[in-house]
ROBA-210435 format. One line per field, with one value per residue (C-alpha): x negated, z, y negated; chain; residue in one letter; residue number from 0. Coordinates in pm, whole numbers, plus 50000, padded with zeros to 5 digits. Each point is the difference from the previous one (the first is absolute). Example, Ala and Ser with C-alpha at 12.3 -4.5 7.8 and 13.67 -1.06 7.14 Angstrom:
BEGIN
px (48770 | 49863);
pz (50780 | 49934);
py (50450 | 49656);
chain (A | A);
res (A | S);
n (0 | 1);
***
This chain:
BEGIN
px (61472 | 50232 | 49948 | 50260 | 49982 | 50286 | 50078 | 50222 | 49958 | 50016 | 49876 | 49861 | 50015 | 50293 | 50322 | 50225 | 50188 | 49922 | 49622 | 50105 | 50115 | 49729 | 49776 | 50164 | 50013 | 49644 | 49931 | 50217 | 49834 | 49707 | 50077 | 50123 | 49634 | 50005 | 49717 | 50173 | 49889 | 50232 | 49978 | 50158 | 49978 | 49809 | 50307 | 50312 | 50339 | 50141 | 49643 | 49830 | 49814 | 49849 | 49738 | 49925 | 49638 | 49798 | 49985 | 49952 | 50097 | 50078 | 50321 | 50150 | 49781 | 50108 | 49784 | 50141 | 49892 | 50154 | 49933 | 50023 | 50242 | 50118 | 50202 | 50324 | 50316 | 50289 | 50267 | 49994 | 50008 | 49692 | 49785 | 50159 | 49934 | 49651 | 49954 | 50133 | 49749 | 49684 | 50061 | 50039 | 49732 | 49798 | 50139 | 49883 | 49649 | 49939 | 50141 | 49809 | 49678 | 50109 | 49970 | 50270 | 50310 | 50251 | 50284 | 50069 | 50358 | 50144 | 50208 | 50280 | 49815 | 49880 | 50303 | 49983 | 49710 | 50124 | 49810 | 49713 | 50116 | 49898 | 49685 | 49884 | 50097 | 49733 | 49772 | 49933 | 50222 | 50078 | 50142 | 50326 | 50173 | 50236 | 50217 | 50191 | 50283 | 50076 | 50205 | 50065 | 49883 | 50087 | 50382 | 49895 | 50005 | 50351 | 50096 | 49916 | 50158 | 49597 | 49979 | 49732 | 49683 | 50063 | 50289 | 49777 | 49679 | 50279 | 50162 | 49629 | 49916 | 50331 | 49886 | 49622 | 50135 | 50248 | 49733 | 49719 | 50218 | 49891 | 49709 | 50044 | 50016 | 50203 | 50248 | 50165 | 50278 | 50126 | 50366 | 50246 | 50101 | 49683 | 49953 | 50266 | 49847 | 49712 | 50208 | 49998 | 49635 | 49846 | 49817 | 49829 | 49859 | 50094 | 50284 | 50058 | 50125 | 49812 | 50109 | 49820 | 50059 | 50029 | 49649 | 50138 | 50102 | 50096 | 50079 | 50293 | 50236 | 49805 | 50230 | 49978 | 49830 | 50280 | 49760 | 49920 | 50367 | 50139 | 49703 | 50129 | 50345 | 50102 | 50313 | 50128 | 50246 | 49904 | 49711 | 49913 | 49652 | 49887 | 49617 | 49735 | 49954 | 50280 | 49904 | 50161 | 50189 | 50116 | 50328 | 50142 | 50288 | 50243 | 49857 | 50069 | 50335 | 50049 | 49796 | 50249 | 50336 | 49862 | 49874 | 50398 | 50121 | 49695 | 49708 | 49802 | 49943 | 49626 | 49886 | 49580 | 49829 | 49612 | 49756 | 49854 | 50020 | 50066 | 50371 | 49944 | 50015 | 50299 | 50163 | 49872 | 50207 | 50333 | 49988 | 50256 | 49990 | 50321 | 49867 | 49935 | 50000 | 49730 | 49637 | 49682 | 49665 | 49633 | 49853 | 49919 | 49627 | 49944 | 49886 | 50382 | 50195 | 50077 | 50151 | 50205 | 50105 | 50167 | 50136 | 50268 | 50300 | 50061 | 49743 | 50080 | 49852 | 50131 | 49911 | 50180 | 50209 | 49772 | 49670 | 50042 | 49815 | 49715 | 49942 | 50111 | 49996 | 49746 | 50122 | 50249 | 49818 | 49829 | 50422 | 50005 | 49651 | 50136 | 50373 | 50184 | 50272 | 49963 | 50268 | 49907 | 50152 | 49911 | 50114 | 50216 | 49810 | 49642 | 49788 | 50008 | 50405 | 50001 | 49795 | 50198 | 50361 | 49817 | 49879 | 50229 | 49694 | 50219 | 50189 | 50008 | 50124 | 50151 | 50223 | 50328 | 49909 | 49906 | 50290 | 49962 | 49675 | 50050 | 50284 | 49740 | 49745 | 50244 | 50092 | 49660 | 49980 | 50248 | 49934 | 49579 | 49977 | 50091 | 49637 | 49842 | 50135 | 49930 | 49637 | 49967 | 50109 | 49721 | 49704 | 50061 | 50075 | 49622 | 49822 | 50184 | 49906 | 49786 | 49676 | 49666 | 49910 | 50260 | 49953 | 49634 | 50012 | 50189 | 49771 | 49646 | 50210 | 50109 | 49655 | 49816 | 50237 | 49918 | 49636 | 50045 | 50184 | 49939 | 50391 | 50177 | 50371 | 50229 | 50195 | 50353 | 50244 | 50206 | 49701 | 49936 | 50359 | 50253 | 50301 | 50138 | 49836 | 49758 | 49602 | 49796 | 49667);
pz (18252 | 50268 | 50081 | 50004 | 50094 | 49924 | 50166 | 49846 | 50004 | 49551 | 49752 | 49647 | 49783 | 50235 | 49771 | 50269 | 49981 | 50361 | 49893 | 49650 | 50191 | 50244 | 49710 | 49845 | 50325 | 50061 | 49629 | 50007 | 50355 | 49793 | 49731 | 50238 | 50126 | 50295 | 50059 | 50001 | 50215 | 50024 | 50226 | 49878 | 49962 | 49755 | 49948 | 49759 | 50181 | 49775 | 49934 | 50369 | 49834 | 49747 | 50118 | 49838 | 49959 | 50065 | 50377 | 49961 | 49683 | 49853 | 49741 | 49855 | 50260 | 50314 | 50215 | 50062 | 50314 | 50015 | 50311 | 49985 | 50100 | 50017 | 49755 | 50210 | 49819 | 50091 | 50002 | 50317 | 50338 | 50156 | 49676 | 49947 | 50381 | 50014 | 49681 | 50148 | 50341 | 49694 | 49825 | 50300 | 50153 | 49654 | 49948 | 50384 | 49960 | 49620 | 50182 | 50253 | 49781 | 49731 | 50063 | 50100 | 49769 | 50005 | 49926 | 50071 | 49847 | 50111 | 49788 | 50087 | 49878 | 50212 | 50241 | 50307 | 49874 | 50220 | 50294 | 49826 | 50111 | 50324 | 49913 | 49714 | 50227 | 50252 | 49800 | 49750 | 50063 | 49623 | 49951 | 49868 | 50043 | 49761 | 49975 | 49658 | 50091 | 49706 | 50204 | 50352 | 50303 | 50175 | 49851 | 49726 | 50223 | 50148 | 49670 | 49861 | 50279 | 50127 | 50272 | 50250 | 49917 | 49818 | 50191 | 50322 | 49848 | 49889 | 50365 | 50162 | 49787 | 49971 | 50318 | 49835 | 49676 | 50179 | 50215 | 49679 | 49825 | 50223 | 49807 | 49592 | 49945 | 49679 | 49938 | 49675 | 49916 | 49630 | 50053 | 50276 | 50151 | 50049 | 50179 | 50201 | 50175 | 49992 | 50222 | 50303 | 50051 | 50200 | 49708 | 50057 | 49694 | 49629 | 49819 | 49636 | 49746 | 49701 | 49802 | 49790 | 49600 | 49685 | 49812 | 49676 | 50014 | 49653 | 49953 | 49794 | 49990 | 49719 | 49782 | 50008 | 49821 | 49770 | 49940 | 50342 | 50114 | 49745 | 50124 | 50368 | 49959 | 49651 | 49846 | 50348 | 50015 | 50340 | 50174 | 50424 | 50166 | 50327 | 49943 | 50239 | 50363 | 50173 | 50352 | 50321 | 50025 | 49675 | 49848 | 49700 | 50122 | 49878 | 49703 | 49896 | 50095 | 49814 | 49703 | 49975 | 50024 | 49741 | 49757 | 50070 | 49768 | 49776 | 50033 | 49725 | 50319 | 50138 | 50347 | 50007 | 50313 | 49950 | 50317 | 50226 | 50443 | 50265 | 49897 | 49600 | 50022 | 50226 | 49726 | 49727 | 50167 | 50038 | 49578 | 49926 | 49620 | 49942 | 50053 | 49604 | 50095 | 50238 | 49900 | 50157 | 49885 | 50118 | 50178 | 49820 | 50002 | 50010 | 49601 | 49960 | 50236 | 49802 | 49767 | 50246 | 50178 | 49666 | 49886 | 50228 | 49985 | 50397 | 50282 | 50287 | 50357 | 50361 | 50350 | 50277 | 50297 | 50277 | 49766 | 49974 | 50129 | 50010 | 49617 | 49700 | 49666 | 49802 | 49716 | 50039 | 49848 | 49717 | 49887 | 50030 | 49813 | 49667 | 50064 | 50050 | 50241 | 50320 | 50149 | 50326 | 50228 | 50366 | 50300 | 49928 | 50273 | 49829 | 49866 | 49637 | 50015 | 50099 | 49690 | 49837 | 50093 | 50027 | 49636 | 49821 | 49902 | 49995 | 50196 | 50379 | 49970 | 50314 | 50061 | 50039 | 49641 | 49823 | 49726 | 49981 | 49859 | 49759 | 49844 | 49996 | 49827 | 49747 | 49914 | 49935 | 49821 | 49724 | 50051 | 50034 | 49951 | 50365 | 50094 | 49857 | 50273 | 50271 | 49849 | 49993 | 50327 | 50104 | 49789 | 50111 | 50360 | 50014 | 49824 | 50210 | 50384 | 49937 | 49769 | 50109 | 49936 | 50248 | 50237 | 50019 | 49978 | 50355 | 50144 | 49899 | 50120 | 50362 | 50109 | 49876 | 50231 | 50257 | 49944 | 50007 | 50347 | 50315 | 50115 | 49713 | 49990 | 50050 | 49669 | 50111 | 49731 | 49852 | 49881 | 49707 | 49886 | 49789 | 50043 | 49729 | 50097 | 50136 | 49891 | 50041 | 49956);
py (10974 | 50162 | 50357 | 50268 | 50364 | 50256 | 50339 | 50188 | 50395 | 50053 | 49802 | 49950 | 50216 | 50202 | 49967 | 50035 | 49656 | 49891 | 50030 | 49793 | 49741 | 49946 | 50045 | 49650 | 49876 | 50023 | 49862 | 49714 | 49872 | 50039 | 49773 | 49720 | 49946 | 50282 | 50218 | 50327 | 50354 | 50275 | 50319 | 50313 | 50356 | 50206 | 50227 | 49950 | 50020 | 50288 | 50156 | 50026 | 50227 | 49732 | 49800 | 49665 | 49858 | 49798 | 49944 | 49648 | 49789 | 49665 | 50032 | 49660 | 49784 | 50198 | 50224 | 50319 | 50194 | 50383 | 50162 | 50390 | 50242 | 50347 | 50108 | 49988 | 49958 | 49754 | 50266 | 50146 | 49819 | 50142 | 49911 | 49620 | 49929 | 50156 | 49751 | 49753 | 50000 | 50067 | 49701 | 49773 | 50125 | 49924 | 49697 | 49884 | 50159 | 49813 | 49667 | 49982 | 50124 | 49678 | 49607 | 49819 | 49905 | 49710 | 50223 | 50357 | 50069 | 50376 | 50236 | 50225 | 50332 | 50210 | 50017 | 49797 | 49772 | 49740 | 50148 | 49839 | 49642 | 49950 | 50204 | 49752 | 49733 | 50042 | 50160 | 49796 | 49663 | 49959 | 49591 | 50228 | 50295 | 50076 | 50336 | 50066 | 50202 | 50219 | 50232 | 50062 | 50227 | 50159 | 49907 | 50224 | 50303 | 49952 | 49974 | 50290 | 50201 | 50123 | 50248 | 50171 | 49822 | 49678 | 49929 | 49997 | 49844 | 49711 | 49986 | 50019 | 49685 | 49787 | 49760 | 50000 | 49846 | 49812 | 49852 | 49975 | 49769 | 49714 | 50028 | 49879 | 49600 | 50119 | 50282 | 50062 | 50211 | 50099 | 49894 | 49864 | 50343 | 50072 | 49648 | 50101 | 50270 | 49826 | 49758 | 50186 | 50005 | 49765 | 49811 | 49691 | 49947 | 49812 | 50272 | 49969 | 50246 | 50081 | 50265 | 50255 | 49943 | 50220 | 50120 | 49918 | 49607 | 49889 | 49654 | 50078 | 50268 | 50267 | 50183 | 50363 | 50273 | 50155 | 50261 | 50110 | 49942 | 50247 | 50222 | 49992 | 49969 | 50098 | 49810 | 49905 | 49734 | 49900 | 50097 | 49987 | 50053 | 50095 | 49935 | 50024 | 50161 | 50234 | 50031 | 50027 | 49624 | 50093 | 50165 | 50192 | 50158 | 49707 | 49953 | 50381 | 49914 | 49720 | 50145 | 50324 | 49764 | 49757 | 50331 | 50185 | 49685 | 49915 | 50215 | 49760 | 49772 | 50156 | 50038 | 50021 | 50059 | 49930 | 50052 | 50132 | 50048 | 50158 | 50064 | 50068 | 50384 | 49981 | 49807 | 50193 | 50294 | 49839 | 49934 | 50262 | 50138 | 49844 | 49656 | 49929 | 49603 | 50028 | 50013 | 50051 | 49881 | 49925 | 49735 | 49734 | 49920 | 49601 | 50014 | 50102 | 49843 | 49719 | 50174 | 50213 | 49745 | 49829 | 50287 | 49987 | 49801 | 50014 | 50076 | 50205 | 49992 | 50077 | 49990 | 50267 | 49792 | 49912 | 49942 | 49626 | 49767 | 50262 | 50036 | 49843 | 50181 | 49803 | 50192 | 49674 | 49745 | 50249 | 50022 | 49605 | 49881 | 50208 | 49839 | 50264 | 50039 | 50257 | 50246 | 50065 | 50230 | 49891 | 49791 | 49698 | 49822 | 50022 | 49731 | 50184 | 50017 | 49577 | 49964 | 50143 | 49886 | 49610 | 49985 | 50263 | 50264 | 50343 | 50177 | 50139 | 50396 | 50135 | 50360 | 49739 | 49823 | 50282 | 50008 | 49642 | 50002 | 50300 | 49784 | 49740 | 50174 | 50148 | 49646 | 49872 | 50350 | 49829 | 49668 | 49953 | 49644 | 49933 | 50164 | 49681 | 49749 | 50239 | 50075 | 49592 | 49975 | 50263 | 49866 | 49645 | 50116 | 50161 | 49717 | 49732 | 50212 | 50278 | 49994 | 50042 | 49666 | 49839 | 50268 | 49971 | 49631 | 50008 | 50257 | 49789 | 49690 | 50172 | 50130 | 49656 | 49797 | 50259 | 49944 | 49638 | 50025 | 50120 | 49977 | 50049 | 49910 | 50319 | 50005 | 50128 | 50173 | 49807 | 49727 | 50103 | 50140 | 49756 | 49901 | 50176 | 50364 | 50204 | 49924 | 50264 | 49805);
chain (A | A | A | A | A | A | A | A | A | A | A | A | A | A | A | A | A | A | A | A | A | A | A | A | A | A | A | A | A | A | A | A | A | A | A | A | A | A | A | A | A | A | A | A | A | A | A | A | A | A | A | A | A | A | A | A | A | A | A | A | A | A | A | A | A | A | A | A | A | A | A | A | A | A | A | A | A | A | A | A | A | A | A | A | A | A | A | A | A | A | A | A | A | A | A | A | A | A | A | A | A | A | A | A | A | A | A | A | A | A | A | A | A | A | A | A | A | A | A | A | A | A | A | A | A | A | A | A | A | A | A | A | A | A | A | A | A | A | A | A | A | A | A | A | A | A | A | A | A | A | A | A | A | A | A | A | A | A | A | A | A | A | A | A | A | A | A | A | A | A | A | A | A | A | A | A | A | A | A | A | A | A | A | A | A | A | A | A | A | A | A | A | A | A | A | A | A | A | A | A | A | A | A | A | A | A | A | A | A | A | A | A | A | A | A | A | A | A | A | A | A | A | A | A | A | A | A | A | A | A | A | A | A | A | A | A | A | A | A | A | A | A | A | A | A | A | A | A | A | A | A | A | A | A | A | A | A | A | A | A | A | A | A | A | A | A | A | A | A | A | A | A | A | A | A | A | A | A | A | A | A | A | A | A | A | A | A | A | A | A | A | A | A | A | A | A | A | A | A | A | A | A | A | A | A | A | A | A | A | A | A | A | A | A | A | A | A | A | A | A | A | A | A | A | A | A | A | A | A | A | A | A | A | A | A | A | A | A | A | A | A | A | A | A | A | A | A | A | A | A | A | A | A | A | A | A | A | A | A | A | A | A | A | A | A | A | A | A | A | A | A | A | A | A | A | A | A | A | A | A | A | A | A | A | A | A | A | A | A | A | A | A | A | A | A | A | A | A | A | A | A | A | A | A | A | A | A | A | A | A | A | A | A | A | A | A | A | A | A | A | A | A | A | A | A);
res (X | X | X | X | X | X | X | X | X | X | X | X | X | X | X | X | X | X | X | X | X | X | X | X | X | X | X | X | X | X | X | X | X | X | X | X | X | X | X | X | X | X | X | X | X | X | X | X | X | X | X | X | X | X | X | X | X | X | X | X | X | X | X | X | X | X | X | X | X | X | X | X | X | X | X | X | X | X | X | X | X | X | X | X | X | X | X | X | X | X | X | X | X | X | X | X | X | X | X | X | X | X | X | X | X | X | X | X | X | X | X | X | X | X | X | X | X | X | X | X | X | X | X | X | X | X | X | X | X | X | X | X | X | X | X | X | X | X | X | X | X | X | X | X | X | X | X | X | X | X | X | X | X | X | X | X | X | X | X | X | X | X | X | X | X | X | X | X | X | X | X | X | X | X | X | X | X | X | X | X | X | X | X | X | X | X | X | X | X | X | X | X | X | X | X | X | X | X | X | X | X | X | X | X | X | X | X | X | X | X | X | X | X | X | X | X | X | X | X | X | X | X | X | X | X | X | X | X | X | X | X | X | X | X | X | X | X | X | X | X | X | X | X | X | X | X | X | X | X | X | X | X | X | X | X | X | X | X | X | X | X | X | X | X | X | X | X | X | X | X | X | X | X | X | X | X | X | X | X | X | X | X | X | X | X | X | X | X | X | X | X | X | X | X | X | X | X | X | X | X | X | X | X | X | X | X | X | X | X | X | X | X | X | X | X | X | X | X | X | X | X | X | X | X | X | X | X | X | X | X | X | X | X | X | X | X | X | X | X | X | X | X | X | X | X | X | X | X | X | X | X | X | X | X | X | X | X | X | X | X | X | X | X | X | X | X | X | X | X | X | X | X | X | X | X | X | X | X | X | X | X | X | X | X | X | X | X | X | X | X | X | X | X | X | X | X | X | X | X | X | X | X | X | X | X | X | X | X | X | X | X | X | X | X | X | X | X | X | X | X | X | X | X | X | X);
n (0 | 1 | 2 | 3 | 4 | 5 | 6 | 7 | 8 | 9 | 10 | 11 | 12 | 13 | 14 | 15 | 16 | 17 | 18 | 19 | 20 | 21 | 22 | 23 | 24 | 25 | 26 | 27 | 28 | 29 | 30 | 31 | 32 | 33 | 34 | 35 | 36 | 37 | 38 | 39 | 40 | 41 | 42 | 43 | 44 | 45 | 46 | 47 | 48 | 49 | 50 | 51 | 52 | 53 | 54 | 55 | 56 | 57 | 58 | 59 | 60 | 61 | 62 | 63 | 64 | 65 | 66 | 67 | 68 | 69 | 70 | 71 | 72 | 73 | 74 | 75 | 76 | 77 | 78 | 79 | 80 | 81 | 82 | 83 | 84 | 85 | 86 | 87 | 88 | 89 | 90 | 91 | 92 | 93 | 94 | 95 | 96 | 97 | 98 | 99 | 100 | 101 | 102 | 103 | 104 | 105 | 106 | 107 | 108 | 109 | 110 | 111 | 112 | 113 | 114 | 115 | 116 | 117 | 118 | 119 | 120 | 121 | 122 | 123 | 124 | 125 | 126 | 127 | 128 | 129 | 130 | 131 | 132 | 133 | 134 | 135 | 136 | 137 | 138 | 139 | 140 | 141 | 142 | 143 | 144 | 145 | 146 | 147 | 148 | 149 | 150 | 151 | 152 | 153 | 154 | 155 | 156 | 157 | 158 | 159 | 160 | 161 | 162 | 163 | 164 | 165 | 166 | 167 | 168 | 169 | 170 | 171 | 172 | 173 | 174 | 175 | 176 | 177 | 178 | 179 | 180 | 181 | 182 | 183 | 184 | 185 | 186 | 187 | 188 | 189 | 190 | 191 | 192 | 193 | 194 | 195 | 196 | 197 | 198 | 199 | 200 | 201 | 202 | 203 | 204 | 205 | 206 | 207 | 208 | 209 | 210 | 211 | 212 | 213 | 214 | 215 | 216 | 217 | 218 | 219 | 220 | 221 | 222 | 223 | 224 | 225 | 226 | 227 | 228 | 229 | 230 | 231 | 232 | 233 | 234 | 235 | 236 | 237 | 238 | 239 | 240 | 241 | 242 | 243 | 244 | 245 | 246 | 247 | 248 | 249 | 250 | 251 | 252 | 253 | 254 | 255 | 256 | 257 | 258 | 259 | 260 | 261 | 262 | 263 | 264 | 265 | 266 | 267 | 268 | 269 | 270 | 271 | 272 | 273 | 274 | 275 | 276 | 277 | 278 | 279 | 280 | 281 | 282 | 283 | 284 | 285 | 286 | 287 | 288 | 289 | 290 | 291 | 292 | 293 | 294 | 295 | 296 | 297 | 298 | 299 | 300 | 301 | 302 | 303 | 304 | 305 | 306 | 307 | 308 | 309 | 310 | 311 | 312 | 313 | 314 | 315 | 316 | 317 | 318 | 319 | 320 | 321 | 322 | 323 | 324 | 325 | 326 | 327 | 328 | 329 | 330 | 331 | 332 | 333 | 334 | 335 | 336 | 337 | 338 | 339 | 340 | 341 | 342 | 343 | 344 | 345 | 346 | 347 | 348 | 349 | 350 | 351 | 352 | 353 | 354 | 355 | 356 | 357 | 358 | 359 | 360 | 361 | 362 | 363 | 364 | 365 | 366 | 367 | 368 | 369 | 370 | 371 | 372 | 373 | 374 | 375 | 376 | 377 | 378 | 379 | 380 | 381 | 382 | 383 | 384 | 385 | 386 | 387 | 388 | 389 | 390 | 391 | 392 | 393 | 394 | 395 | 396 | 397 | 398 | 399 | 400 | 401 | 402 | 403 | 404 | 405 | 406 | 407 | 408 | 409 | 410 | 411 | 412 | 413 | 414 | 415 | 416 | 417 | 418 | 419 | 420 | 421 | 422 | 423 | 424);
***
């Protein structure tokens, strides 16, 4: 029974969806025959406050080992890098405490983790390294624009990282962008990319809740949602725009915005009182999401210019498993706009195309049978590339060859991509 240990900084029962999808991560190893430990924190992401019990646990066959420490929140710079140093130091001291594992696979969370590689290397030789790269540092912190501290903390430790990725036998990204950067690192280990999937994964389109729709949205003709997390690689600003030319000529057509973030008050504010067509609501607890996520007729979701290749909005593939088609304003040259454009899931909103699209909507508006095809398009798009199943499949598949193998074969990136488009896993 191969062993696997997992460091990632939140974790069961953290809602926050990074933690959701470690959480299945560590589950699904589990059920493939893996003997599963993960290290973590005993604080929630959005809650520092919070601490979560027991110290040590077993949950759905995997041992759970949270290391204390301060209640230091992720908001400021001088608190996420002083939480950053805790847990690493943690994570070395319960390592080095612990037997031996076969694997040791490395989140993204805290920032920087990939200092960690060279240190697990010689301290505790594991038969693989593997680093899942959900988004990137220190690109992050160019990005968003940092200053003073972070920006020099990210300079100090650009030729670290640079240098630690020698380190992983296996590297995966969530989509090509992100591969991209990845690219000019010098990795000499196996790369794959294996995206993150939706919580909710029915196998066939549901139909939605009248009732809850009406509840939401009242008799809308057409409804849009922004659902989920508004942080700082996000944007609103376009929408609003689009949202008050599309309400000027039918103000039945309803803008929600549901969530939470760094950047929800800020876009609370800009909601002027004239903006009947745009509504604001709650975030959805997981109980509910379902239902939110079907009570819209098009999904919303954006990324600000220079953020790809360093995240990918994983509210993406929640939009696809429930088939229904995405408008997302961000870069033309992301991995979420080639999805897109390749298998005809929605529509890529930019300042230039802007009265494009509102003539768009306004004809699906009186015409709302074309939604279906595009809602096919998205459901068969996310069982055909993107469930957990496949997805998991690839990762049990990568580290048991890597197990197997003392000089595994590099995979390069176009192996595992078709002829006719880009595969993602």
């Amino acid at each position: 029974m191969p062993s696997a240990t997992i460091l990632y900084h939140f974790f069961h029962p953290d809602d926050v969806i990074s933690s959701r999808h470690f959480s299945e991560f560590a589950e699904e190893l589990a059920k493939r025959g893996w003997q599963v430990t993960v290290l973590t924190s005993n604080r929630y992401c959005r809650y520092p406050r919070k601490k979560i019990s027991p110290k040590e646990e077993i949950w759905r066959g995997i041992r759970i080992i949270r290391s204390w420490r301060p209640a230091w929140d992720q908001a400021r710079v001088i608190t996420r890098v002083l939480n950053t140093l805790w847990m690493m130091a943690a994570w070395t001291w319960q390592l080095w405490r612990r037997e031996k594992t076969d694997a040791i696979i490395v989140g993204s969370d805290p920032q920087f983790s990939q200092v960690l590689f060279p240190i697990l290397h010689f301290l505790r030789s594991p038969k693989v390294l593997a680093y899942w790269c959900y988004d990137l540092y220190p690109e992050a912190v160019w990005a968003n624009g940092s200053e003073g501290m972070s920006l020099r903390i990210a300079r100090s430790l650009q030729p670290v990282i640079r240098w630690a990725y020698r380190y992983p036998d296996l590297v995966v990204d969530i989509g090509s962008c992100m591969r991209k950067r990845l690219d000019r690192y010098p990795l000499k280990g196996r790369r794959a990319t294996l995206t993150p999937w939706a919580l909710i994964e029915p196998e066939k389109a549901p139909q939605p809740d009248e009732g809850y729709r009406a509840q939401l949205f009242g008799d809308a003709r057409l409804t849009l949602l922004y659902s989920g997390n508004l942080g700082k690689a996000h944007d609103f600003s376009l929408f609003l725009k689009l949202a008050r030319e599309v309400g000027r000529l039918d103000p039945r057509i309803l803008f929600c915005f549901a969530g939470r973030g760094n950047r929800w008050e800020e876009m609370q504010a800009s909601v002027q009182p004239g903006d009947r067509n745009i509504l604001l609501a709650p975030f959805a607890e997981e109980g509910e999401l379902e239902k939110r996520l079907l009570a819209a007729d098009i999904h919303l979701m954006s990324l600000q210019s220079g953020w790809e290749g360093i995240v990918v909005p994983s509210k993406f593939f929640g939009s696809l498993a429930v088939g229904r088609p995405v408008l997302y304003a961000g870069p033309e040259e992301s991995a979420v706009a080639d999805w897109i454009h390749q298998w005809k899931l929605g529509w890529v909103l930019h300042e230039k195309n802007l009265p494009e699209i509102a003539r768009k909507i306004l004809d699906i508006a009186e015409q709302p049978a074309q939604l279906q095809g595009w809602g096919q398009n998205a459901h068969w798009a996310y069982q055909t590339f993107f469930t957990r199943e496949k997805v998991m499949n690839r990762w049990d598949e990568l580290l048991r060859e890597l197990l197997s193998s003392s000089a595994p074969e590099k995979e390069t990136v176009g192996s595992r991509i078709p002829k006719n488009g880009y595969r993602p896993i």
